[in-house]
N, C-alpha and C positions, 0 to 999 in steps of 0.2 A: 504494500500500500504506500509507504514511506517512497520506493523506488518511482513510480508512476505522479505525484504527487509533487515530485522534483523536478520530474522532466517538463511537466504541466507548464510547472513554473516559472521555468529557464525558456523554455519556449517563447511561453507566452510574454515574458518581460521581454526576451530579445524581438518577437514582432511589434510590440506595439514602443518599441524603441530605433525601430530602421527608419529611417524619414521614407515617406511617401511622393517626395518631388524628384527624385533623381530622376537621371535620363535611362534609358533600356540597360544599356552595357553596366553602367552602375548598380546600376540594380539587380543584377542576374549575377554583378559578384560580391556583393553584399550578400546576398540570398546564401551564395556558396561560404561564403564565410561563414554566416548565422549557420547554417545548417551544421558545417563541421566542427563550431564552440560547442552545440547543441549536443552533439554525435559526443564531442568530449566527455561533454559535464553529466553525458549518461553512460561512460564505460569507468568514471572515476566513480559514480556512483553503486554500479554494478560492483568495482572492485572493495569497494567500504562496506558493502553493505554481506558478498563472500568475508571479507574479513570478521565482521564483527559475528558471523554462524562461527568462525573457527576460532573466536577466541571463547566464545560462548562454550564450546567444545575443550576448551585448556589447548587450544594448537597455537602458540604463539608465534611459532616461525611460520605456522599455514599463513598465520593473517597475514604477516608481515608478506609472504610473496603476492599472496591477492591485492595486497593494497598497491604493491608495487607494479602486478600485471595491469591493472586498472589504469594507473599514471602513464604507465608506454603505451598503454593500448589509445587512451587521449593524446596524448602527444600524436601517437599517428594520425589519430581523426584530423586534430588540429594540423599539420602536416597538408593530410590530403585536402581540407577546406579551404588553405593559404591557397595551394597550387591551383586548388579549380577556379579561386579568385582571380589568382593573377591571368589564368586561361580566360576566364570569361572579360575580363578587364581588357585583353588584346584582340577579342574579336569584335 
């Protein structure tokens, strides 16, 4: 509930924060941006929230890797939302 709840929220604050007047190009890598923070701040969440099952369990090194698979696996979101940015930006 907590996971779903997050994404809602990150979503919805980053659409009704993109401005509405850009021209086409700008806005198609805005979009790709938004979408890839989005895509992040629900694989950090995914990885927090594996964590917190496996310390609930007494696995403190489990958590520690899920927290840590969680941040790489954001970082790649974020990663791939930059490049589709700067792609949509050049067309």
């Amino acid at each position: 509930m907590r996971l779903s709840f997050l994404t809602v929220l990150s979503l919805g604050a980053i659409l009704f924060l993109t401005p509405s007047f850009t021209h086409a190009g700008e806005t198609a890598a805005t979009m790709e941006a938004v979408k890839g923070e989005a895509k992040a701040t629900v694989e950090e969440a995914k990885g927090e929230a594996k964590a917190k099952v496996e310390e609930a369990q007494g696995n403190k090194m489990k958590a520690m890797g899920e927290r840590a698979k969680g941040n790489i696996k954001a970082a790649g979101e974020r990663a791939k939302g930059k490049v589709k940015e700067l792609k949509a930006k050049t067309e």
